[in-house]
FIFI-653053 format. One record per atom (N, C-alpha, C): atom name; x, y, z. Coordinates in Angstrom, 3 decimals. Layout:
+------+----------+----------+----------+
! atom !        X !        Y !        Z !
+------+----------+----------+----------+
!   CA !        X !        Y !        Z !
...
+------+----------+----------+----------+
This chain:
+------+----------+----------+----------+
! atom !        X !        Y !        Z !
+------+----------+----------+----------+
!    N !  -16.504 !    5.935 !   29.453 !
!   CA !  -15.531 !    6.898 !   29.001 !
!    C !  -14.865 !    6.350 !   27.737 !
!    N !  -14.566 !    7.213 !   27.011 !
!   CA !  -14.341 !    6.974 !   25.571 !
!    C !  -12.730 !    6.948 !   25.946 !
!    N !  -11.839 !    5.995 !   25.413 !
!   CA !  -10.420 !    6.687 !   24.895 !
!    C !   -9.755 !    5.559 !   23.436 !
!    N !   -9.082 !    6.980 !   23.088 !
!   CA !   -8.490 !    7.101 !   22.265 !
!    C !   -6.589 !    5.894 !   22.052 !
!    N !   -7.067 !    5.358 !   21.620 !
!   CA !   -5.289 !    4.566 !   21.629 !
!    C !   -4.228 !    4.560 !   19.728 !
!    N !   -3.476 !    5.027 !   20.080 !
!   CA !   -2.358 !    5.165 !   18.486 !
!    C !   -1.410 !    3.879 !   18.472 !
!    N !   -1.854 !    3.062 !   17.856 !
!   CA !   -0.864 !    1.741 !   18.210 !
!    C !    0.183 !    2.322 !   16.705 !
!    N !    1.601 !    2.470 !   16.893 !
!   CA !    2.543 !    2.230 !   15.729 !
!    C !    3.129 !    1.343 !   15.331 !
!    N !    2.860 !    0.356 !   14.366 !
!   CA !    4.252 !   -0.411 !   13.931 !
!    C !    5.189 !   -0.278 !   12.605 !
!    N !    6.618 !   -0.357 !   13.371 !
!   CA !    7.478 !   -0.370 !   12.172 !
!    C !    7.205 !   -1.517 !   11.071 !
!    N !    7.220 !   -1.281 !    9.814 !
!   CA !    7.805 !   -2.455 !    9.023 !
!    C !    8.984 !   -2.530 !    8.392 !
!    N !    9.576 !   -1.871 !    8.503 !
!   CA !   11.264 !   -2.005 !    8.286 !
!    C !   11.589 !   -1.771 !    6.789 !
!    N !   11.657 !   -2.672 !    6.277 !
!   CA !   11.805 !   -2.697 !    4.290 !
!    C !   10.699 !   -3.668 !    4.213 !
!    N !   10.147 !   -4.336 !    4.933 !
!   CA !    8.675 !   -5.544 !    4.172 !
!    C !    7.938 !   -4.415 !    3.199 !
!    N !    7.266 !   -5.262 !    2.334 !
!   CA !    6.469 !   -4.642 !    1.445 !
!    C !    5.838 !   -5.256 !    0.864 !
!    N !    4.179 !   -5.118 !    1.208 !
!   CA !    3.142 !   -5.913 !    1.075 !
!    C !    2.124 !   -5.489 !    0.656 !
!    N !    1.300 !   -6.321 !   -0.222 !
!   CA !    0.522 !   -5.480 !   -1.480 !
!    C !   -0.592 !   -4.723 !   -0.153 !
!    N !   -0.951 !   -3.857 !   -1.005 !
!   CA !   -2.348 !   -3.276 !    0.172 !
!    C !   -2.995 !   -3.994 !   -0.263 !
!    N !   -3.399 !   -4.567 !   -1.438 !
!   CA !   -4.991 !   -5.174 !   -1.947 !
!    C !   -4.943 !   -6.687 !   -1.829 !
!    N !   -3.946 !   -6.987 !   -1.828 !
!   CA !   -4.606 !   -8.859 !   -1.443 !
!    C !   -2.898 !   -9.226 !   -0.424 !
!    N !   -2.081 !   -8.402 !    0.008 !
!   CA !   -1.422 !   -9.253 !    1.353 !
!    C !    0.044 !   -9.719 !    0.574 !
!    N !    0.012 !   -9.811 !   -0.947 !
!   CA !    1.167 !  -10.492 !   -1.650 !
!    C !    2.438 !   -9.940 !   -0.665 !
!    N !    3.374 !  -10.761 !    0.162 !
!   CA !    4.666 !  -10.187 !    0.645 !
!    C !    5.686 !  -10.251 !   -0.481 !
!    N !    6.031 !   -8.692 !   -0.981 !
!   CA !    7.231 !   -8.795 !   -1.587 !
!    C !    8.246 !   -8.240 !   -1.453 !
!    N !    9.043 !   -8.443 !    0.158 !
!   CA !   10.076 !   -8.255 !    0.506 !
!    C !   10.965 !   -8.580 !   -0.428 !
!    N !   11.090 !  -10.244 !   -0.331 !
!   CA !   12.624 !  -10.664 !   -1.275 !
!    C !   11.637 !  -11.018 !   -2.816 !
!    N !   10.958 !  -10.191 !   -3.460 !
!   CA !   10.849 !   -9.994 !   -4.846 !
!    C !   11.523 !   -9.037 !   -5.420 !
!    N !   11.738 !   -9.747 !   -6.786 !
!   CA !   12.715 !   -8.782 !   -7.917 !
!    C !   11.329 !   -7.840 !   -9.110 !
!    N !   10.633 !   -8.751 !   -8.819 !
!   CA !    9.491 !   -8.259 !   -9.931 !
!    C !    8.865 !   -6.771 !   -9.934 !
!    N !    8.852 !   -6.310 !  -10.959 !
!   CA !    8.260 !   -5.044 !  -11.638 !
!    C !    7.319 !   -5.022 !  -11.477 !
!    N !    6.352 !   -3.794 !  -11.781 !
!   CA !    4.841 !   -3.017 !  -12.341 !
!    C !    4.268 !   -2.798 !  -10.887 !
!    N !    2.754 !   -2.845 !  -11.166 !
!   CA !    1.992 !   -2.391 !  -10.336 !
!    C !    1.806 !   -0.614 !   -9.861 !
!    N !    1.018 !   -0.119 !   -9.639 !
!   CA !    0.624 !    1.110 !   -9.561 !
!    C !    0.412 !    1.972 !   -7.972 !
!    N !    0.504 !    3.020 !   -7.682 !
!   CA !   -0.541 !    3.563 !   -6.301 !
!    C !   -1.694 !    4.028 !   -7.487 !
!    N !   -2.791 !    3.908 !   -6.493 !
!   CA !   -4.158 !    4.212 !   -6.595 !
!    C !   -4.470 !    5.030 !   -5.497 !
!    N !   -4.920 !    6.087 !   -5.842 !
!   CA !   -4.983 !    7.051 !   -4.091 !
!    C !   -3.894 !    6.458 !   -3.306 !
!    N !   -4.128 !    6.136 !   -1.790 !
!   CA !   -2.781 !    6.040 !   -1.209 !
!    C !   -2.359 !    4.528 !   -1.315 !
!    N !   -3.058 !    3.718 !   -2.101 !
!   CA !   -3.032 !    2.368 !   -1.902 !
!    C !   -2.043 !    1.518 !   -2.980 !
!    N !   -1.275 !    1.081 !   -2.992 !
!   CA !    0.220 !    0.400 !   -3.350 !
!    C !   -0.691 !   -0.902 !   -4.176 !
!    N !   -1.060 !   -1.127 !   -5.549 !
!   CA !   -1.573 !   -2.168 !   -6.311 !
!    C !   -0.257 !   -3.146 !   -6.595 !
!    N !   -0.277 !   -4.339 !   -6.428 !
!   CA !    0.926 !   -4.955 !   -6.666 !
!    C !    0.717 !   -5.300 !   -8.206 !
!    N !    2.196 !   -5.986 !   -8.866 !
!   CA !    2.063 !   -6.436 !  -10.121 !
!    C !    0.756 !   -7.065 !  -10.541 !
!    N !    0.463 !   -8.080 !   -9.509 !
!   CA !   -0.160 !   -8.608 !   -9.975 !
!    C !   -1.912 !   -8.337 !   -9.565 !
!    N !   -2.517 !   -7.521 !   -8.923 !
!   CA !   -3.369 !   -7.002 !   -8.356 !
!    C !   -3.587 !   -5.326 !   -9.711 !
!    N !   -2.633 !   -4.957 !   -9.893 !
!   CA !   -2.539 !   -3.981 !  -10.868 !
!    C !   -2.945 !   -4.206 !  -12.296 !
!    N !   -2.755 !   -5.551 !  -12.892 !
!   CA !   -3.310 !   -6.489 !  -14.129 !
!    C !   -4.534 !   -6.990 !  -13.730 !
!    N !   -5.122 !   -6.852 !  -12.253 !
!   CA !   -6.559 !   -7.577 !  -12.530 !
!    C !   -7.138 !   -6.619 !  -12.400 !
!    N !   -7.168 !   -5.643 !  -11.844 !
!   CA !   -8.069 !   -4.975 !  -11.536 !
!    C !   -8.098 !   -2.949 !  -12.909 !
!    N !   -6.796 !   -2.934 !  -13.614 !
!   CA !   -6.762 !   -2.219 !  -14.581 !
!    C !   -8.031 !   -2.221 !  -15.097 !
!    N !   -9.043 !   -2.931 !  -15.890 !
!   CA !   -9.862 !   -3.313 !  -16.413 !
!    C !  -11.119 !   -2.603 !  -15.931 !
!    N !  -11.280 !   -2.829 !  -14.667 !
!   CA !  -12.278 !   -2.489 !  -13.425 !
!    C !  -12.433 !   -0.945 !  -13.663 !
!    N !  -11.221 !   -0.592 !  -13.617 !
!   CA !  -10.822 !    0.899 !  -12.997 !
!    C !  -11.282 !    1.776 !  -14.027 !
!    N !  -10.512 !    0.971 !  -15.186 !
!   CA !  -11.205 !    2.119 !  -16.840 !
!    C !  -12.758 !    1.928 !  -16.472 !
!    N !  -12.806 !    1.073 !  -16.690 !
!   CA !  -14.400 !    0.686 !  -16.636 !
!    C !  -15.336 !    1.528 !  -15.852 !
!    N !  -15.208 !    2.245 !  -15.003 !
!   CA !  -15.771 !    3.030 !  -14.018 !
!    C !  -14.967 !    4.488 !  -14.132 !
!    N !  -14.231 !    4.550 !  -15.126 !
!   CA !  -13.362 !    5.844 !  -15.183 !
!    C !  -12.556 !    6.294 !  -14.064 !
!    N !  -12.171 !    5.878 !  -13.603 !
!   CA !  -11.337 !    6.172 !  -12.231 !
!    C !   -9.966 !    5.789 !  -12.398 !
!    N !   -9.537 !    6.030 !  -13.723 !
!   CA !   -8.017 !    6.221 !  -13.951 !
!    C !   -7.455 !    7.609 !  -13.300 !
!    N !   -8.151 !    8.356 !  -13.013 !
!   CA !   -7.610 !    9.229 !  -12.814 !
!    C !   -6.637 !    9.753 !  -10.752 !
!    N !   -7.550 !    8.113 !  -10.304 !
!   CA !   -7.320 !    8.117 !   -8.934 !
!    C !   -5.165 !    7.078 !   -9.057 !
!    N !   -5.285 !    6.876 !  -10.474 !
!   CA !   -3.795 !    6.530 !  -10.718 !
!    C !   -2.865 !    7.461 !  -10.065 !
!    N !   -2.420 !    7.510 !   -9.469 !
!   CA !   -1.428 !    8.713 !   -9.076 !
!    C !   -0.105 !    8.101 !   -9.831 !
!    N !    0.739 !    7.461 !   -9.772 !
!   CA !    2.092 !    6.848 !  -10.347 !
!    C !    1.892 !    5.275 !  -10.933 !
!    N !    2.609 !    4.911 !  -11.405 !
!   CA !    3.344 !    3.710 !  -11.895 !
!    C !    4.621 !    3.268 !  -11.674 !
!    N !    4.661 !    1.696 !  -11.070 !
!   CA !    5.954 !    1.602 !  -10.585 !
!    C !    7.064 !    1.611 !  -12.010 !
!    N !    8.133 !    2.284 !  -12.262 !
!   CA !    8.633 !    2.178 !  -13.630 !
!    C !    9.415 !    0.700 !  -13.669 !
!    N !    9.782 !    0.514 !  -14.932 !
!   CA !   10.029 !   -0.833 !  -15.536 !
!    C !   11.455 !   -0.776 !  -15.101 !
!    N !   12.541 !   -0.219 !  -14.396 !
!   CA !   13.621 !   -0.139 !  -14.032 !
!    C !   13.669 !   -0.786 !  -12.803 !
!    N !   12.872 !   -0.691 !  -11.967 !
!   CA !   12.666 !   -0.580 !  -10.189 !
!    C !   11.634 !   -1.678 !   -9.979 !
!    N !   12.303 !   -2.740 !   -8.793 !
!   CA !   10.902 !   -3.561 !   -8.272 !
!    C !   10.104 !   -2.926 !   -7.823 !
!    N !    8.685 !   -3.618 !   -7.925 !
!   CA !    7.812 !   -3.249 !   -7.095 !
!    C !    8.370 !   -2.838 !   -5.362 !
!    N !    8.821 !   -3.420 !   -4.788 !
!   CA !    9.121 !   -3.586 !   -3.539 !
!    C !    9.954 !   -2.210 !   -3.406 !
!    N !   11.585 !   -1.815 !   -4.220 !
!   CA !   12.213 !   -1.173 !   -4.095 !
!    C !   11.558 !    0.682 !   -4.536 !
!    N !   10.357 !    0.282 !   -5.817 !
!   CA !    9.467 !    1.442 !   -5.646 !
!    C !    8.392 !    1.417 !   -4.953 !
!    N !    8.164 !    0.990 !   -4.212 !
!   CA !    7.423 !    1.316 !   -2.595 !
!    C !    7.837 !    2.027 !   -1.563 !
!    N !    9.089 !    0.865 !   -1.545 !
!   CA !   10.250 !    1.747 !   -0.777 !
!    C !   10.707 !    3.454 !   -0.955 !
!    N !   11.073 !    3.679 !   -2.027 !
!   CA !   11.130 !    5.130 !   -2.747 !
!    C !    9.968 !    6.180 !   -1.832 !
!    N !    8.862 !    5.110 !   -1.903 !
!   CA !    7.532 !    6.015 !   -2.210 !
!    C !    7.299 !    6.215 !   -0.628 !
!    N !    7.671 !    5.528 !    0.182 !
!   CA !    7.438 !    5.619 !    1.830 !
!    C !    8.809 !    6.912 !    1.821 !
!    N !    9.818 !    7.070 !    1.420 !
!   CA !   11.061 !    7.810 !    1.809 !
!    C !   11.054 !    7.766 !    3.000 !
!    N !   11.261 !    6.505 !    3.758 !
!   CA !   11.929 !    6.256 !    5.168 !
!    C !   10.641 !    6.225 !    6.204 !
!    N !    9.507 !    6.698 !    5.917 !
!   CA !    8.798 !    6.630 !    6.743 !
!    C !    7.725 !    5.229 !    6.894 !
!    N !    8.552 !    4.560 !    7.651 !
!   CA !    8.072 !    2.918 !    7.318 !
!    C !    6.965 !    1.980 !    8.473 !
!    N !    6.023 !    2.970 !    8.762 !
!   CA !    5.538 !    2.730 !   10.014 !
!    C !    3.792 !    2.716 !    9.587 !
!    N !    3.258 !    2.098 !   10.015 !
!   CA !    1.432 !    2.094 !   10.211 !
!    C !    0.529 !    2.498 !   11.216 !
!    N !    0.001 !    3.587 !   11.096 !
!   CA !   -0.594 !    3.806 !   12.371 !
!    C !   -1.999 !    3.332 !   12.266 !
!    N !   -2.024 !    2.898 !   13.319 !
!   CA !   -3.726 !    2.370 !   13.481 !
!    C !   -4.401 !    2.970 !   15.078 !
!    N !   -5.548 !    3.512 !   14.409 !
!   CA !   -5.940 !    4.530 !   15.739 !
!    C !   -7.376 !    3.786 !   15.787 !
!    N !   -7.502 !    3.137 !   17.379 !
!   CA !   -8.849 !    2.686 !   18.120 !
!    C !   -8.988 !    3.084 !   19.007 !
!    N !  -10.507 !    3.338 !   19.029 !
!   CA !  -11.274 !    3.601 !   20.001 !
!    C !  -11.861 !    2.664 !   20.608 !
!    N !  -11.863 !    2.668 !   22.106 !
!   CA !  -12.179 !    1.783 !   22.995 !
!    C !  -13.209 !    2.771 !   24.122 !
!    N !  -14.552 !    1.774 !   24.545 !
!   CA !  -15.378 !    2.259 !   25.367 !
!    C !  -14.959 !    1.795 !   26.962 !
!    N !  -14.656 !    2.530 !   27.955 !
!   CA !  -13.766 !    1.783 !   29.217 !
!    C !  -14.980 !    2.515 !   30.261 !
!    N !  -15.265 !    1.631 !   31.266 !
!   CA !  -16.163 !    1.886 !   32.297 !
!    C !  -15.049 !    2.117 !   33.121 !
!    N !  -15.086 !    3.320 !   33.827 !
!   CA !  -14.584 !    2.881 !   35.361 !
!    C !  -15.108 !    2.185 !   36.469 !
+------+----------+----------+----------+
């Protein structure tokens, strides 16, 4: 029998790159981009720019974090309170 499980966790204000893990809770630092739904940090956003033209897929840019706002605090913005991860597995269970 197949079932279905929705595990949720909060992350509160943490804020952590999607593409390589960088935690930048207590960072002040700027830049970095979303790419489709995925949060490029400063520094993940400078390596991989290059890549992206390169294959034309600037256009999967959706925003830029602006030069006013940390990275962290425009993440934050960008969740508007909804600060949670859902991860949905499937598990095979014999009775």
């Amino acid at each position: 029998m197949k079932h279905t499980y929705i595990e949720v966790f909060d992350l509160g204000d943490s804020v952590i790159c999607d593409i390589c893990g960088a935690d930048y809770t207590a960072s002040n630092e700027s830049g970095g981009f979303l790419f489709g739904s995925y949060a490029y940090c400063p520094k993940c956003a400078v390596e991989s720019l290059k890549a992206i033209h390169q294959y034309n897929e600037q256009k999967y840019i959706k925003e830029f974090c602006p030069p006013n706002l940390s990275f962290r605090e425009w993440c934050l913005q960008l969740r508007a309170g909804e600060n949670t991860i859902r991860m949905i597995m499937t598990k095979n269970e014999s009775n």
